[in-house]
C-alpha positions in Angstrom: 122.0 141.9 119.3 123.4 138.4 120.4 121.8 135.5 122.2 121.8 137.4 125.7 120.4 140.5 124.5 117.7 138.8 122.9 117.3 136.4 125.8 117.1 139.6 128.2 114.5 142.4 125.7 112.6 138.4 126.0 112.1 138.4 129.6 111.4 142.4 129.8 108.9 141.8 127.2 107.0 138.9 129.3 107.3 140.9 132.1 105.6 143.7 130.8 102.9 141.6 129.7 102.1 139.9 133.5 102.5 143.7 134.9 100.1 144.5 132.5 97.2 141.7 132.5 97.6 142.5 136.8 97.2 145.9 135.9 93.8 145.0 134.0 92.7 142.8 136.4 93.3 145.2 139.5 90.9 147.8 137.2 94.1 150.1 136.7 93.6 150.0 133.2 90.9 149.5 130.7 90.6 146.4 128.7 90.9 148.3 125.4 94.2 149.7 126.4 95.3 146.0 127.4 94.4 144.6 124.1 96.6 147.4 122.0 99.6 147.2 124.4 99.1 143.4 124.5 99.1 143.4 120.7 102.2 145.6 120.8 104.4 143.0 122.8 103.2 140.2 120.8 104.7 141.6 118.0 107.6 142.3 120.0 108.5 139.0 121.1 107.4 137.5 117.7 110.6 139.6 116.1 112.6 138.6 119.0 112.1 135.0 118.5 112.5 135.1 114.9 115.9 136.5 115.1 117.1 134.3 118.2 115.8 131.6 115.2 117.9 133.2 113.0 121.2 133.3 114.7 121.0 129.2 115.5 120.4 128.6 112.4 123.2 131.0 110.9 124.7 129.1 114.0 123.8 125.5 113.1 124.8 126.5 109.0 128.6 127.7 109.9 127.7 131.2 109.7 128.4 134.8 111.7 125.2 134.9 113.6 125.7 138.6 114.1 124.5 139.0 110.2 121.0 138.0 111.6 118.6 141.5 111.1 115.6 141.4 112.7 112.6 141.0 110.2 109.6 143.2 110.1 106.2 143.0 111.8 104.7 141.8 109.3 107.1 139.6 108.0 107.4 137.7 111.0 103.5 138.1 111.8 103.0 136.6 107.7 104.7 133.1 108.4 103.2 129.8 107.9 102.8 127.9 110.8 
């Protein structure tokens, strides 16, 4: 995946996020199933941002940014802020 994919499954992600909250807040769906979905993305863009991290600094350290994997949910979600 390089930058513009990233940049791209980023904005698709945010946008499924504002469809749902309207969604929510028009009564279409129920809270409950807002919170799981919501979770769901979260965790989406989390790995989306940690890999877009990844490639600058593979970037910034004179490196093939391509050789950036995506980490796991729970690695990501497991960082030190």
């Amino acid at each position: 995946m390089n930058e513009h994919d990233i940049h791209t499954k980023i904005q698709q992600l945010i946008a499924t996020e504002h469809k749902l909250r309207t969604e929510t807040q028009s009564g279409e769906i129920d809270p409950d199933t807002e919170k799981a979905q919501l979770a769901s993305l979260e965790h989406a863009l989390d790995q989306c941002w940690d890999l877009l991290r990844q490639r600058r600094a593979r970037i910034d350290a004179g490196k093939d940014p391509d050789t950036a994997t995506a980490n796991t949910v729970d690695q990501v979600e497991g960082y030190l802020q």
